[in-house]
N, C-alpha and C positions, 0 to 999 in steps of 0.2 A: 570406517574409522571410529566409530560409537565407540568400541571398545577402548579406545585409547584415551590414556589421561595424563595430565601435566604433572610430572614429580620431581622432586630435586637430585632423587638418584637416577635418572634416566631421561637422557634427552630424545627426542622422536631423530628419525634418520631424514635426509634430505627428501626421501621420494615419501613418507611420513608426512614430512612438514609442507611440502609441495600438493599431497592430497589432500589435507586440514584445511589448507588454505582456498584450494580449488572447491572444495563444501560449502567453506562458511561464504565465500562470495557465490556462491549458487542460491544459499540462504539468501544473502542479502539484498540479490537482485529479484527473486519470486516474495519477498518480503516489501520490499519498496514497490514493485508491483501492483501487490495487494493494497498498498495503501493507497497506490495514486488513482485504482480505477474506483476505487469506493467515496477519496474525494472530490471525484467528476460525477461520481451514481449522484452523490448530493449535491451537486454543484445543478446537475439537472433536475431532480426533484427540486430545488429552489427555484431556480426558472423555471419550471409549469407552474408552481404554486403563487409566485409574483407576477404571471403570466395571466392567471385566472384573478387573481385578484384585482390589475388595472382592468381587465377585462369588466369583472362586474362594476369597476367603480365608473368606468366608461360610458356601460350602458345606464349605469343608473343617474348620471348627469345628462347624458341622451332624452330617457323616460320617463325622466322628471322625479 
């Protein structure tokens, strides 16, 4: 459906605007996808790094 584009002298056909639509939510769902597991990659990269951080400040209360 690349090929297709919005004009005022030609409207798309039902089975047209039924494939347009069935794309762009295929987009939208492997797009929200993409965002939500890369705000979890960092959501764990935070937790290890505030993880290692009480850690040393733990031991260094410990160690004197």
């Amino acid at each position: 459906m690349n090929a297709y584009r919005f004009t005022s002298g030609q409207e798309p056909s039902d089975e047209m605007l039924s494939q347009l639509m069935k794309e762009v939510a295929l987009e939208a769902r492997e797009s929200s996808k993409k965002a939500a597991d890369a705000h979890f990659e960092q959501m764990r990269r935070n937790i290890a790094n505030q993880k290692t951080a009480w850690e040393e400040r733990i031991n260094s209360i410990i160690n004197g």
